[in-house]
C-alpha positions in Angstrom: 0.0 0.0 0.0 1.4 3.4 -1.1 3.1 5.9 1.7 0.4 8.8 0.8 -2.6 6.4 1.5 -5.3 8.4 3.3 -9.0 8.9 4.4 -10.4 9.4 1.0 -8.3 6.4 -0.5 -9.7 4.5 2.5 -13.7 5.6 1.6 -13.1 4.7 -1.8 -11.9 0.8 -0.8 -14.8 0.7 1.5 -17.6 1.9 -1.9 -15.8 -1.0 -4.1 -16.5 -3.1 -1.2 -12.7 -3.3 0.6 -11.1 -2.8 4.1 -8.0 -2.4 5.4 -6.0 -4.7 8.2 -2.4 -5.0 9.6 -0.8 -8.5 10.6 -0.8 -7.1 14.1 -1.8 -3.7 15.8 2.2 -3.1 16.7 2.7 -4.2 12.4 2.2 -0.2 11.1 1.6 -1.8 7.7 -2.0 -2.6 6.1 -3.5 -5.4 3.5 -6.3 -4.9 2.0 -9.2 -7.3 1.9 -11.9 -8.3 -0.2 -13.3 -11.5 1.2 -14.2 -14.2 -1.4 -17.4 -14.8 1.5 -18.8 -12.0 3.6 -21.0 -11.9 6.7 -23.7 -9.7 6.9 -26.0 -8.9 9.0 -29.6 -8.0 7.9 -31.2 -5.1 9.0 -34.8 -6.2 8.2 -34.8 -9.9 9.7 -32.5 -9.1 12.6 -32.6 -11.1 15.7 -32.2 -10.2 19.2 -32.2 -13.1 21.5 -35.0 -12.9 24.5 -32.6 -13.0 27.3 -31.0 -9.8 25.5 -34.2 -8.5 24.8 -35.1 -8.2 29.0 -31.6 -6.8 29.2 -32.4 -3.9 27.0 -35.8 -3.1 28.0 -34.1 -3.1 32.1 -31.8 0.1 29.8 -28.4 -0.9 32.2 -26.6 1.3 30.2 -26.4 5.3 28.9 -26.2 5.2 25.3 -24.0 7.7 23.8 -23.1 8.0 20.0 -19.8 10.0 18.6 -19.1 11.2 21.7 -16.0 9.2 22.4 -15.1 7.6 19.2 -11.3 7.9 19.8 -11.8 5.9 23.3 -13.9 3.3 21.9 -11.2 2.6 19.4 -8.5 2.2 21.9 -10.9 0.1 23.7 -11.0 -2.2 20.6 -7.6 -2.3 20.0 -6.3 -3.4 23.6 -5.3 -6.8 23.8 -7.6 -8.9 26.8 -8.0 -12.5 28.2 -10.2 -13.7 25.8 -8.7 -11.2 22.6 -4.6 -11.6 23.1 -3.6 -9.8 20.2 -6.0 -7.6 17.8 -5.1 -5.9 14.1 -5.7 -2.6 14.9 -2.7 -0.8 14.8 -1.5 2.5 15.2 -2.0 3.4 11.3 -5.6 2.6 11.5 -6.0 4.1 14.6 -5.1 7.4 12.5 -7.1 6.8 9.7 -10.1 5.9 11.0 -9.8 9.3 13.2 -9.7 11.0 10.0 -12.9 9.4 8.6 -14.3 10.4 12.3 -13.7 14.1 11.5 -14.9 13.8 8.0 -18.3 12.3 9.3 -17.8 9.3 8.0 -16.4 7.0 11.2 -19.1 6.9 14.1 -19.4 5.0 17.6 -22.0 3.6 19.2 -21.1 3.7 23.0 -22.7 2.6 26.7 -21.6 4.0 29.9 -22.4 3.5 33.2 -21.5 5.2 36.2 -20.0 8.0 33.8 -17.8 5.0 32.8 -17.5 3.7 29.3 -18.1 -0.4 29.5 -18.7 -1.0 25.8 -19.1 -0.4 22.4 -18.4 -0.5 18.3 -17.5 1.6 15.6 -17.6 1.6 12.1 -18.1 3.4 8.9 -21.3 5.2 7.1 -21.2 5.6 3.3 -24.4 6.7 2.1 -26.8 3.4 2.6 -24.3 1.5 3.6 -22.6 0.8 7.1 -19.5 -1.0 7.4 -18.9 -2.5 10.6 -15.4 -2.9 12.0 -15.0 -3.9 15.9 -16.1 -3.7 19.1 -15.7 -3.9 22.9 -17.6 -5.4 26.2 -15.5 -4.2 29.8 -19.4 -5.5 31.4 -21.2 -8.3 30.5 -23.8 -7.7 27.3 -22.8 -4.0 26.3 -21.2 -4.5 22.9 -24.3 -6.2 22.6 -26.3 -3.7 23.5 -24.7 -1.4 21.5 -25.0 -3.4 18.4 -28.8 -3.6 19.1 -28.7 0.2 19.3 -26.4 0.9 16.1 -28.9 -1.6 13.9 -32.4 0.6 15.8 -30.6 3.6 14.1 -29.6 2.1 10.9 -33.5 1.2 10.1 -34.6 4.6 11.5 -31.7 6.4 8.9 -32.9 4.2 6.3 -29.8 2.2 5.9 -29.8 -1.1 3.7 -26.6 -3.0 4.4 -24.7 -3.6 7.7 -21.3 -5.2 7.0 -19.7 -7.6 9.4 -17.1 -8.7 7.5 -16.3 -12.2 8.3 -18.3 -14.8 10.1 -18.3 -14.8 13.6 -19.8 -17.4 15.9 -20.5 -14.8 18.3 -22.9 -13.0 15.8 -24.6 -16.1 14.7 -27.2 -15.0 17.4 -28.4 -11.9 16.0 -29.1 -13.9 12.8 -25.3 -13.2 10.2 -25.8 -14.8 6.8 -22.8 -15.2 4.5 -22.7 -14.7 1.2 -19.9 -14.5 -1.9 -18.6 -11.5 -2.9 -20.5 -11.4 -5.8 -23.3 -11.0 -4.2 -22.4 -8.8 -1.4 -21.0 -6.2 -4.3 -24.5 -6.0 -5.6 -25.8 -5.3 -2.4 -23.3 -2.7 -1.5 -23.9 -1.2 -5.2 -27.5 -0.9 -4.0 -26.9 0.6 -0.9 -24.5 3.1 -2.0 -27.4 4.7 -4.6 -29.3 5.3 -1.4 -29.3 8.1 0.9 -29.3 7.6 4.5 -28.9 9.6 7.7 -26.7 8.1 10.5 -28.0 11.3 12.6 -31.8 11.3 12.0 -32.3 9.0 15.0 -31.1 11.6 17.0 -34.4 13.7 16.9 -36.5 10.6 18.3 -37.3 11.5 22.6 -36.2 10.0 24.6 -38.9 7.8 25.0 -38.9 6.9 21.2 -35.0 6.1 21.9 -35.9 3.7 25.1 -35.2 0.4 25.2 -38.6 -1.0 24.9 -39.3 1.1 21.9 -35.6 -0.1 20.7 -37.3 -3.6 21.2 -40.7 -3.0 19.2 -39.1 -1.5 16.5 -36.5 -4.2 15.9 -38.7 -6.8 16.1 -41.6 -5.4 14.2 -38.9 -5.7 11.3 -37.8 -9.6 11.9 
């Protein structure tokens, strides 16, 4: 990958369907992937499991959005019990703060206590939203967070939410896999759609609660 690569070349990989890695996050240099199979999760048949469901209706958390994306990466970069040794390094840390300034990079975050326990981030191009990682310090908050991110993706009018690769731990919110063929059409249909990762933000709070989070989500399954 050339020296000069920045946060436009990175949007562009990302709208022919792309993303960056490194070998290791203390590895400053980045591969580019375009899997031959691609998890995705569906907006309109997503699943929340019921034990997850009483979790978010009991609203544990704070949810915050963009307010700490730089933390949240960090978060997702440190290496932990179960997560030794992670691919974001310092050169994605970087670029991905770039896309954050540009409006492009967003996080999804939960707090509690005034302390952040959780969260994702990823990328928003047009209909599309690419997701990259994410972190749980307590017990269900990236999960919570990924319910929250996918309430706001349906609300914005999103059409694709991009997991990359197949992850047992997703298998519960209902990731399909497909080959890249297909994923490109999808992300070619997406990207000719506008969307609005801040609408949500004029629901109440009410509206943003987590038994409305609930009925929504499921009124699309």
């Amino acid at each position: 990958m050339r020296p000069e690569f920045d946060a436009e070349d990175l949007l562009n990989c990302y709208r022919q369907g792309i993303f960056p890695m490194a070998e290791d996050k203390d590895d400053p240099d980045l591969f580019l992937v375009d899997p031959e199979i691609r998890g995705v999760l569906p907006l309109e048949g997503f699943h929340i499991p019921r034990k997850l469901r009483k979790v978010i209706r009991s609203e544990p958390f704070e949810i915050r959005t963009d307010t700490a994306f730089s933390r949240v990466m960090e978060a997702c970069a440190a290496s932990t019990k179960d997560r030794p040794s992670t691919w974001i390094n310092s050169t994605i840390l970087n670029l991905y703060s770039d896309l954050y300034r540009l409006g492009y990079a967003h996080s999804v975050e939960c707090w509690q206590e005034n302390k952040l326990v959780g969260g994702l981030y990823g990328v928003a191009v047009n209909g599309a939203f690419f997701g990259e990682s994410m972190f749980s310090r307590v017990t269900n908050a990236s999960k919570v967070a990924l319910v929250y991110l996918v309430d706001r993706l349906i609300y914005g009018g999103y059409r694709l939410l991009d997991a990359q690769f197949y992850n047992p731990h997703l298998e519960q919110f209902g990731i399909i896999e497909m080959p890249r063929r297909d994923f490109h059409h999808l992300l070619y249909q997406a990207l000719r759609r506008h969307a609005s990762f801040g609408a949500y933000d004029s629901l109440s709070s009410e509206e943003r609660s987590g038994a409305s989070v609930v009925q929504r989500i499921t009124q699309t399954s």
